[in-house]
C-alpha positions in Angstrom: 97.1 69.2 -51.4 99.3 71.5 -49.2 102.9 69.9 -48.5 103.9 68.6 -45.2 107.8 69.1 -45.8 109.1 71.6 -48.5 113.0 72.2 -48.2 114.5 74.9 -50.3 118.5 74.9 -51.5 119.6 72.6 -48.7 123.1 72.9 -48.7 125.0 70.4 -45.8 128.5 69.9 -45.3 130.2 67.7 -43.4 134.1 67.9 -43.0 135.2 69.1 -46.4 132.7 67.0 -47.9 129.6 68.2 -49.4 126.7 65.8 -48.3 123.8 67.7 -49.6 124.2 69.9 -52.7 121.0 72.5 -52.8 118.6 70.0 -52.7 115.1 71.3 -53.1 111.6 69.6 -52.9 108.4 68.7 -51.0 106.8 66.1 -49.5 102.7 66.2 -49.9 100.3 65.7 -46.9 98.7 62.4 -46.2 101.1 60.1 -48.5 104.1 57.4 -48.1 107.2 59.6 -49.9 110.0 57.3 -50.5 113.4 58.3 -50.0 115.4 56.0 -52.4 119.2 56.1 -53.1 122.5 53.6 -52.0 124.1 54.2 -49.1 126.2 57.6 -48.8 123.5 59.3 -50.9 122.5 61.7 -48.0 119.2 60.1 -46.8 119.8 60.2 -43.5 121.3 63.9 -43.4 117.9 64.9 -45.2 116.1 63.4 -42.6 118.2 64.7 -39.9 117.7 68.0 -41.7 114.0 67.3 -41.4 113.5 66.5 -37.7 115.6 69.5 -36.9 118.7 68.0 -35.5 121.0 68.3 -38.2 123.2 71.6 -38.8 123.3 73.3 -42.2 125.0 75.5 -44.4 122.1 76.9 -45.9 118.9 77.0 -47.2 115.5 76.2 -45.4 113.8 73.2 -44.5 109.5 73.9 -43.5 108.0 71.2 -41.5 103.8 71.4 -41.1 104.5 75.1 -41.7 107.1 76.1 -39.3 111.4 76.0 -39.5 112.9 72.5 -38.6 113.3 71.8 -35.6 111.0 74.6 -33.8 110.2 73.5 -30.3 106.2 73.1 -31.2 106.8 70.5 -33.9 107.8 68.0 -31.0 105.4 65.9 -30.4 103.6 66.6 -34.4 106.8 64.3 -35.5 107.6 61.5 -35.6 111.5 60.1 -35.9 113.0 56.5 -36.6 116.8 57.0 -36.6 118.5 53.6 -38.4 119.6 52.9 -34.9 117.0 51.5 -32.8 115.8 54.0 -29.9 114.5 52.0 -27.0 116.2 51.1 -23.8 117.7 47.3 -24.2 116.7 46.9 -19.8 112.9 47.5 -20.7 110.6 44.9 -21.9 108.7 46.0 -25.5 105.6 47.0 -23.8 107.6 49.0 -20.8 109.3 51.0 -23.6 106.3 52.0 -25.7 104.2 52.6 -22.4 107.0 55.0 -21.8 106.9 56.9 -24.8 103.4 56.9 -24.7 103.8 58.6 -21.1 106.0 61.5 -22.8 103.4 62.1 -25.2 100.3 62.2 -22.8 98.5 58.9 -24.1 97.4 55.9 -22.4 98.9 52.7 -21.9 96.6 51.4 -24.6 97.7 53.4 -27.4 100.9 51.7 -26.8 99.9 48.3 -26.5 98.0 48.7 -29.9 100.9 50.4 -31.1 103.2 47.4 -30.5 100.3 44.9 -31.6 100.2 47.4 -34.9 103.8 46.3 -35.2 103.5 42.9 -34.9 105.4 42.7 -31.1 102.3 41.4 -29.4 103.6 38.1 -29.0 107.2 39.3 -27.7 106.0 42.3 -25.8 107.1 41.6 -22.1 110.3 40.2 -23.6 113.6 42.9 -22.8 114.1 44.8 -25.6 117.9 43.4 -25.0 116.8 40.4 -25.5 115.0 40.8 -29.6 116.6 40.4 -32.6 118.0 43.3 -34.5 114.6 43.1 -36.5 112.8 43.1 -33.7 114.6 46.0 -32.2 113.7 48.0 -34.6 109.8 47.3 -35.0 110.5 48.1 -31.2 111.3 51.6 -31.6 109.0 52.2 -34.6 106.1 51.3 -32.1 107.5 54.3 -29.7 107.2 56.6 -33.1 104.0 55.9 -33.7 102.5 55.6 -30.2 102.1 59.4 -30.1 99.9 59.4 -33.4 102.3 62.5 -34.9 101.0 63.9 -37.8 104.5 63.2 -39.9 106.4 60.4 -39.5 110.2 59.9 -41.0 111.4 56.4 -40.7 114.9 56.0 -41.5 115.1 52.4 -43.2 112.4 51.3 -41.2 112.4 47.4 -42.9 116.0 46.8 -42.7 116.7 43.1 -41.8 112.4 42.3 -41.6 111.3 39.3 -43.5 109.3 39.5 -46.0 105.9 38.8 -44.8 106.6 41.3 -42.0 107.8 44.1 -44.6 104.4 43.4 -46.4 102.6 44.1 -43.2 104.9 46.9 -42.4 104.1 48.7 -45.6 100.3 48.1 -45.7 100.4 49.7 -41.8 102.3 52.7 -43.9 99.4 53.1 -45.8 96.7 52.8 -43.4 98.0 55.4 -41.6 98.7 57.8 -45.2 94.6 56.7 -45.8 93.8 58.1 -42.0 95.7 61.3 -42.6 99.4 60.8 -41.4 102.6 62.2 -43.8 105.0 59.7 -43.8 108.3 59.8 -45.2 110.5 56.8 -45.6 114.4 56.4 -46.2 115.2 52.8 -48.7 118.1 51.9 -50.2 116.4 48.5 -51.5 114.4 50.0 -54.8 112.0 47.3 -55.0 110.3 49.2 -52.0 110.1 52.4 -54.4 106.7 50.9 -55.9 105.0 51.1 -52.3 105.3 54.2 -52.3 102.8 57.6 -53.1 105.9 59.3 -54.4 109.4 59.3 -54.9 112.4 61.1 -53.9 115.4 59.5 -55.7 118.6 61.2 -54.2 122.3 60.2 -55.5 125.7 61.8 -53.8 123.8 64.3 -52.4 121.6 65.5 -55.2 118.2 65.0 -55.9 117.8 63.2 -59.3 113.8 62.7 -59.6 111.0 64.3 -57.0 107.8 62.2 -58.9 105.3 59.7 -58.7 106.8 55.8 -59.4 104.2 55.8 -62.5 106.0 59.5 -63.8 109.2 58.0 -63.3 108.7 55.4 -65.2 107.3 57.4 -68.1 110.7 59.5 -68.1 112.4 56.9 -68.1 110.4 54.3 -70.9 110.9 51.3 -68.6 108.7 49.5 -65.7 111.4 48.5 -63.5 112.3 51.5 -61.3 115.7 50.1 -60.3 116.5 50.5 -64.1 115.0 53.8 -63.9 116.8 55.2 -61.1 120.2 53.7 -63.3 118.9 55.8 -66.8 118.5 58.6 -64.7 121.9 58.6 -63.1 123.3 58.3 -66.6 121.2 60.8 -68.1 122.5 63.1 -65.4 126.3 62.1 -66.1 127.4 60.4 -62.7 129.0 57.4 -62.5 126.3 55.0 -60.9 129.5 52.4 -59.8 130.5 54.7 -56.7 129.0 55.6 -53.8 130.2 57.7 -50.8 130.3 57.6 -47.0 127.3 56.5 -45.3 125.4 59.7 -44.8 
């Protein structure tokens, strides 16, 4: 299996801070990746990194074969920033049909894409008018309307209930089944066992690039929260601090 992302000695500063420290893996092709770490690890710089929108100090990021960023990888990603991306004057349906427009698709890709989301029922509402959960399944229906071939979601189940989170994850897979990369930001690591493969990433470095199954092997324990902890020790940071979101 050919990889969909592969970054190479990704080094990102911001200020005098150093947010990612020469970070290097891959992300395979047709699979959920997580990307698990607390807040401040640098999971949202990686996947700013990865869309093509964040500046660097060095090293290369590849997306689908071709440098971050590059004008032709447009409308072949995806992106769902942590901040919902829809316009709060449009109804649900309004704002994927609109997305849909940019991308050259129908109005019924972005009805099912809304229905795939579990908006059906609230899609002529005003997006101003949803719930910050509901926001946010919102603007994940405008990512996924154009069918991209990689999608990065930025803590995409943030303040979903559970049953919805469930749903959310098994429309992850359906998609990784049909073909799609995705790539998904968590700082909750009960989500890390829904996922293909890991990228666990603390204060800017990546500590484990593995399947949940091989992480818990390294580690000898089945829970992969204490697993992420052993391997924080094991690499001699201190796992009681944590840095500025990033």
């Amino acid at each position: 299996m050919d990889d969909a992302i592969a970054v190479r000695d990704l080094v990102v500063d911001r200020g005098r801070r150093r947010v990612l420290d020469g970070i290097g893996c891959t992300v395979p092709r047709g699979a959920v990746t997580g990307l698990l770490g607390p807040s401040g690890s640098g999971k949202t710089t990686l996947m700013r990194a990865v869309v093509g929108v964040q500046t660097i100090n060095s090293g290369t990021v590849t997306v689908l074969g071709r440098p971050a960023g590059t004008a032709e990888l447009r409308h072949r990603v995806g992106y769902l920033t942590q901040a919902p991306s829809v316009y709060a004057d449009l109804t649900v349906r309004e704002n994927a049909r609109y997305f849909a427009t940019l991308q050259g698709r129908p109005a019924a890709d972005a009805d099912r894409a809304v229905t795939d989301v579990g908006l059906a029922a609230a899609a002529g509402q005003l997006v101003g008018t949803l719930s910050g959960g509901q926001r946010s399944r919102a603007s994940l229906a405008c990512a996924l309307v154009g069918e991209p071939e990689l999608i990065v979601l930025d803590e995409p189940t943030v303040g979903q209930d559970p049953v919805l989170r469930a749903d959310l994850w098994a429309r992850f897979h359906a998609l990784a089944a049909a073909g799609t990369t995705l790539l998904v930001s968590s700082h909750v690591m009960d989500e890390a066992a829904r996922c293909d493969r890991l990228l666990l990433i603390r204060q800017g470095r990546l500590i484990a690039d593995d399947t949940p199954d091989a992480v818990r092997a390294a580690t000898g324990v089945d829970d992969l929260e204490e697993a992420f902890l052993r391997l924080i020790r094991a690499g001699g940071t201190d796992p009681t601090t944590t840095g500025e979101t990033a």
